[in-house]
N, C-alpha and C positions, 0 to 999 in steps of 0.2 A: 406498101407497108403502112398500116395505120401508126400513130404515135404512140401509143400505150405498149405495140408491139416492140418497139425502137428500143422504148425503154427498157423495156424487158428484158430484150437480147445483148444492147451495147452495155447499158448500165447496169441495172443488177445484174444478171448474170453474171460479166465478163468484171465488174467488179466482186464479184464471192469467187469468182475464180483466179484472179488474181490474188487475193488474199488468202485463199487455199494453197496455191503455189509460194505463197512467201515472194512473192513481189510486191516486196512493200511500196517500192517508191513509185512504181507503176502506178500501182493501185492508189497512192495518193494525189501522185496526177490527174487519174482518172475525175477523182472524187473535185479534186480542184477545177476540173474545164467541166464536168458532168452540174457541178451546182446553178451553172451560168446556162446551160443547155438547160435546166430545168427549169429555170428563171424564163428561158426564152417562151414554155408554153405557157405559163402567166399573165402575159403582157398581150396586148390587143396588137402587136405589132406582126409584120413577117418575119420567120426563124432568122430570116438573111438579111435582115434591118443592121443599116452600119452605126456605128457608136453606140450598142445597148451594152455591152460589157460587163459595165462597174452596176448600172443599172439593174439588170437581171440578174448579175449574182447577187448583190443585196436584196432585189424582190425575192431569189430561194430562200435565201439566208433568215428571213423574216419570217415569210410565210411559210417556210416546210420545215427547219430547223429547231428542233428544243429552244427553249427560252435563253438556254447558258450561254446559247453563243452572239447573244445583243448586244453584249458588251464589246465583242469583237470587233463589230464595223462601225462602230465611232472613230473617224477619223479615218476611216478606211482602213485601216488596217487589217482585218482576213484578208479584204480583198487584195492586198499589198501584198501581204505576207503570202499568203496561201496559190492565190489564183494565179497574181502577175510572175513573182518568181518563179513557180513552178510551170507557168506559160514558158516565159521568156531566157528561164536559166534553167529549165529540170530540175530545182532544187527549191527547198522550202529556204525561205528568208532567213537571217541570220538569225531573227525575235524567236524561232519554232524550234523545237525539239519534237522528233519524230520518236517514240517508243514503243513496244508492244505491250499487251497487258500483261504476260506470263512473265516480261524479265522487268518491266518498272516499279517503284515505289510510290508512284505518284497516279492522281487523280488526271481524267480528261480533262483538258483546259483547263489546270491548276497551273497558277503561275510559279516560277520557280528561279531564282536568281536573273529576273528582268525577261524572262523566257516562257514561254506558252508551251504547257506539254499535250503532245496530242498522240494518244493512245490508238494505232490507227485501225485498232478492232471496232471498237468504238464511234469514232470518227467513220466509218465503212457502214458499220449498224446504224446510225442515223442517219448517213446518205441514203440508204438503202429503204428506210424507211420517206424520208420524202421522196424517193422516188413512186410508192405504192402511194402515197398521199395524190401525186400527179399521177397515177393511172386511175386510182378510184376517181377522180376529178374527171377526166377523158370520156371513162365507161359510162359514168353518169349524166354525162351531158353539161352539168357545172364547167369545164375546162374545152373553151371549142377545139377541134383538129385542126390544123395547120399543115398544108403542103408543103411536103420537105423531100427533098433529095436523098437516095439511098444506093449504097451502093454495096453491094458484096465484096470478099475476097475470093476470087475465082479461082477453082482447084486448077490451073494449070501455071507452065513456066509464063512469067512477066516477059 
């Protein structure tokens, strides 16, 4: 499977689908491990390079991200808030507020009583668009392909 295809299937798709179903938190997982996989085709390095992490989620964050969210990784922080604890505990940091757009009063990444709100339609429509930033990057030749490991879920009992 080439990479642009990957993306395609893991990332946007299975992120609009989750967001369809109202799996929010999934879907913010998604968005949280998927920025760092995005970062990963960026960098001249192999996908399976050890310690690129914090690395590559800031190379997405920079480069395929709206402008609004620079302010973010000063001091690391997205990658705190966002990537680690949602790696390492399923859950967004205590700094985040997760909200939808149809029931919040608040702006994406408006701050709010010491708290970062992220509206996670929003937040999904910008992933989703740097995700198309790194397939037109693949298709074009700009972004080389990288040999990656793939695996299906195979329609039979485990």
């Amino acid at each position: 499977m080439r990479n642009e295809e990957f993306i395609q299937q893991r990332l946007l798709q299975e992120s609009q689908q989750l967001l369809q179903a109202e799996f929010y938190f999934p879907v913010f997982f998604l968005v949280s491990q998927g920025l760092e996989t995005l970062g990963s085709f960026l960098d001249k390095k192999p996908l399976g390079a050890k310690a690129q992490s914090k690395k590559r989620f800031h190379l997405a964050v920079n480069q395929l991200l709206p402008n609004t969210y620079a302010d973010l990784i000063d001091g690391d922080w997205l990658y705190k808030q966002l990537r680690c604890t949602m790696s390492h505990m399923c859950s967004p940091g205590g700094f985040i507020v997760l909200e939808r757009k149809t029931k919040s009063k608040h702006k994406h990444l408006q701050l709010v009583a010491s708290k970062r709100v992220f509206i996670i339609e929003d937040l999904v429509s910008d992933f989703q668009q740097a995700c198309l930033l790194v397939i037109e990057g693949l298709e074009s030749g700009a972004i080389k392909q990288k040999a990656m490991a793939f695996s299906e879920i195979q329609n039979h009992k485990l």
